[in-house]
C-alpha positions in Angstrom: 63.5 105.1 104.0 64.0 107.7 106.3 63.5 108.3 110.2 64.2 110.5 112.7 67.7 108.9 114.4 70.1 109.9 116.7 73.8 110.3 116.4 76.8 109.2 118.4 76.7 112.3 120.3 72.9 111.5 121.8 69.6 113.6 121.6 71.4 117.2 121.1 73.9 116.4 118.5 70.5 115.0 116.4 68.6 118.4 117.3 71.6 120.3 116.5 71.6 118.5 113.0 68.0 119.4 112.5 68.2 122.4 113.2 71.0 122.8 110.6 68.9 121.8 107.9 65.9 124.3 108.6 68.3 127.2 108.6 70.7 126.3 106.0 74.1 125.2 107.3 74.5 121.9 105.2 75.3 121.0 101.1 75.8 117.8 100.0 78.7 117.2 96.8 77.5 114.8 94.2 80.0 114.0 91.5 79.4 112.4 88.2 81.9 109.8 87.2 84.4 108.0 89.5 86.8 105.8 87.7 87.4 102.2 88.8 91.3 103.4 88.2 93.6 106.0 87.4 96.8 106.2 85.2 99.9 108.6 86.8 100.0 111.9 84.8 97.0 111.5 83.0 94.4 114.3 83.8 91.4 113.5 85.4 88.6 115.5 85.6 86.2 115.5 88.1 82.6 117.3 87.3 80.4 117.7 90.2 77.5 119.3 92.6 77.0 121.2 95.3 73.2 121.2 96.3 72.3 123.1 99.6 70.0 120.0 101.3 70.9 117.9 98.4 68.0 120.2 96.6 68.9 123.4 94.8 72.6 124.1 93.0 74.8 126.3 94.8 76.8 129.0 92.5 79.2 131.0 92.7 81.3 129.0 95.6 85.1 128.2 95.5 85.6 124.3 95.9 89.0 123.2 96.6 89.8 119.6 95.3 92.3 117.9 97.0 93.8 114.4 96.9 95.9 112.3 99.2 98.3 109.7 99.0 100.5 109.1 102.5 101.7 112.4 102.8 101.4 113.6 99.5 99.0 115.6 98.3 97.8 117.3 95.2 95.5 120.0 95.1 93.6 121.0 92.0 91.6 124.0 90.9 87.8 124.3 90.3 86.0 126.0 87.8 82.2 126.4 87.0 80.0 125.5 84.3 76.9 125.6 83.1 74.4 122.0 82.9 70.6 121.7 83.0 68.9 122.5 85.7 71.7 124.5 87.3 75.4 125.4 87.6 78.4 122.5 88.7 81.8 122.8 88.8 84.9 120.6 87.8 88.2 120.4 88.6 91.4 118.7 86.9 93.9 116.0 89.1 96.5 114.4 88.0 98.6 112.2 89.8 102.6 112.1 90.0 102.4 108.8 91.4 101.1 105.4 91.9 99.1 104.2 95.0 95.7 104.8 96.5 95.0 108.6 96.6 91.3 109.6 98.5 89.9 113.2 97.4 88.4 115.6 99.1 86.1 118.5 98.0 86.2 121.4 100.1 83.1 123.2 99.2 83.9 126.3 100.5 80.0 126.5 102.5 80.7 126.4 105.9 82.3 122.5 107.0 80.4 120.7 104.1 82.5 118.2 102.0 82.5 115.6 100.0 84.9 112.5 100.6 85.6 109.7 97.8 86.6 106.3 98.8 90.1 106.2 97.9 90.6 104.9 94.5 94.3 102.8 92.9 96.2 105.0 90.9 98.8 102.8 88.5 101.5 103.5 86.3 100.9 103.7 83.1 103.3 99.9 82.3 101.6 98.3 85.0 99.6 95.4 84.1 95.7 96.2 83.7 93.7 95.7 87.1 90.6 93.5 87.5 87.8 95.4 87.1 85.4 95.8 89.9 82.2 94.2 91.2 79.4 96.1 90.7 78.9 96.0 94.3 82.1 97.7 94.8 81.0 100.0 92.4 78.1 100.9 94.2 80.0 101.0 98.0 82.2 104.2 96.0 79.5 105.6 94.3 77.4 105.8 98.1 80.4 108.3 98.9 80.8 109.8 95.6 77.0 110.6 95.2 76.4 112.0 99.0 74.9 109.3 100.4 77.1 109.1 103.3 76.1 112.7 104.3 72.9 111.2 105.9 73.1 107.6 105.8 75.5 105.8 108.0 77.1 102.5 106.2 79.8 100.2 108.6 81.4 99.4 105.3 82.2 103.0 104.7 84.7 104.8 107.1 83.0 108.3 106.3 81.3 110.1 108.3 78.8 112.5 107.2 77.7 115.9 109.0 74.0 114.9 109.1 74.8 111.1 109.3 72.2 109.8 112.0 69.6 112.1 110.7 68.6 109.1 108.3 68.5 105.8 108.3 71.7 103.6 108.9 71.4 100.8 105.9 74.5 98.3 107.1 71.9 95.8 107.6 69.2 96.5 106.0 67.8 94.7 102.6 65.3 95.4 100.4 63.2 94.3 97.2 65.8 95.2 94.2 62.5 95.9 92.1 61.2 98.8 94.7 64.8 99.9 96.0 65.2 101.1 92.3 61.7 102.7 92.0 62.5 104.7 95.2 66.1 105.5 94.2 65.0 107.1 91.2 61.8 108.9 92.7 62.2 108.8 96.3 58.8 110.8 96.8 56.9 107.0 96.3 57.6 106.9 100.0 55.8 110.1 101.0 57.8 111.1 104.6 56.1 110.3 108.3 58.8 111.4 110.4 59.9 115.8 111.1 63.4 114.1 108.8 61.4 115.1 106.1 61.5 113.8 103.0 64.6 111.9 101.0 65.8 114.4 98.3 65.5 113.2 95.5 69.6 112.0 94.3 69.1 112.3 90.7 70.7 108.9 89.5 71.1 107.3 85.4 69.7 103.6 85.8 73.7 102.6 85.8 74.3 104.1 89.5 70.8 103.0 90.7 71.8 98.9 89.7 75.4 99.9 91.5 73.6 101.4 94.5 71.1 98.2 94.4 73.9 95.6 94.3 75.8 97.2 97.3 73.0 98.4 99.5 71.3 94.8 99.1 75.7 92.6 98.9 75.6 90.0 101.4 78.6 91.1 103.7 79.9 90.3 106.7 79.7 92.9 109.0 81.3 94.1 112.5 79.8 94.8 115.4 79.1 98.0 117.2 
């Protein structure tokens, strides 16, 4: 599912991002829960990762959380915390007002971040939103898990620091049966190209059916 590509920028920009993964310049933020909606004043806490190559936990960094509404923005603090297999960290937002508020993780290693699809933040009267498709659930949880970082997507306007390095999936399709098999063990695809090999993204079965239903939505996409 991976190949050697080549970014906007041409032939250097894709070295350049090559070289950035043998020597370390690049982390990928995966975070655990994104809710459909949020409430105004109601704390939210985020718990993520920070995985340098979207491989090995990264401790002892100083994330800063930050979400945007319009000019407004909130910035929250980060602490660490101990899960298997390695250290994460999470942070606590919460919201003074309604609207659609996009965070930010700042992971504090070099440029790598971690951008959420903005999400609709309500008051707490307003009447209860529809929830959504679990396509839709999948197109946020592409940003929220990292995926962007590589992968290119026209239906996401994020643009990741080794996006180009990996496949661009806006029109591609596959068998639901195998795209879950190699979601959840990406090593059944044994790498052929000097990309390397798809780290593996550590989904529940929940995110690999979101990430099934969006990667494989029919959608009518724009040209470039």
């Amino acid at each position: 599912m991976r190949r050697l590509g080549l970014a906007v920028g041409g032939s250097a920009l894709a070295l350049a991002a090559i070289a950035a993964t043998r020597f370390g310049g690049w982390a990928v933020v995966s975070v655990e829960q994104v809710p459909d909606h949020w409430i105004t004043g109601k704390p939210l806490q985020l718990a993520f990762q920070i995985r340098q190559h979207a491989q090995n936990h990264m401790e002892g960094l100083k994330p800063l959380v930050q979400a945007r509404s319009g000019s407004r923005v909130v910035t929250a603090r980060t602490w660490e915390f101990d899960e298997d297999g390695g250290r994460g960290y999470r942070s606590r937002l919460v919201f003074p007002e309604a609207g659609d508020w996009q965070v930010t993780i700042n992971t504090g290693f070099g440029s790598s971040k971690g951008i959420l699809l903005p999400w609709r933040v309500v008051d707490s009267n307003a009447a209860a939103l529809p929830p959504l498709s679990q396509a839709e659930r999948g197109r946020r949880l592409f940003a929220a898990k990292g995926c962007v970082s590589c992968h290119v997507h026209r239906s996401i306007d994020i643009v990741g620091q080794m996006s180009g390095v990996a496949p661009e999936l806006s029109d591609r399709r596959f068998p639901p049966e195998y795209l879950a098999k190699f979601l959840a063990d990406p090593t059944i695809k044994p790498a052929t190209t000097r990309a390397g090999q798809m780290p593996n993204p550590r989904l529940n079965e929940r995110e690999i059916a979101t990430l099934v239903a969006f990667i494989n939505a029919e959608r009518k996409l724009s040209s470039r």
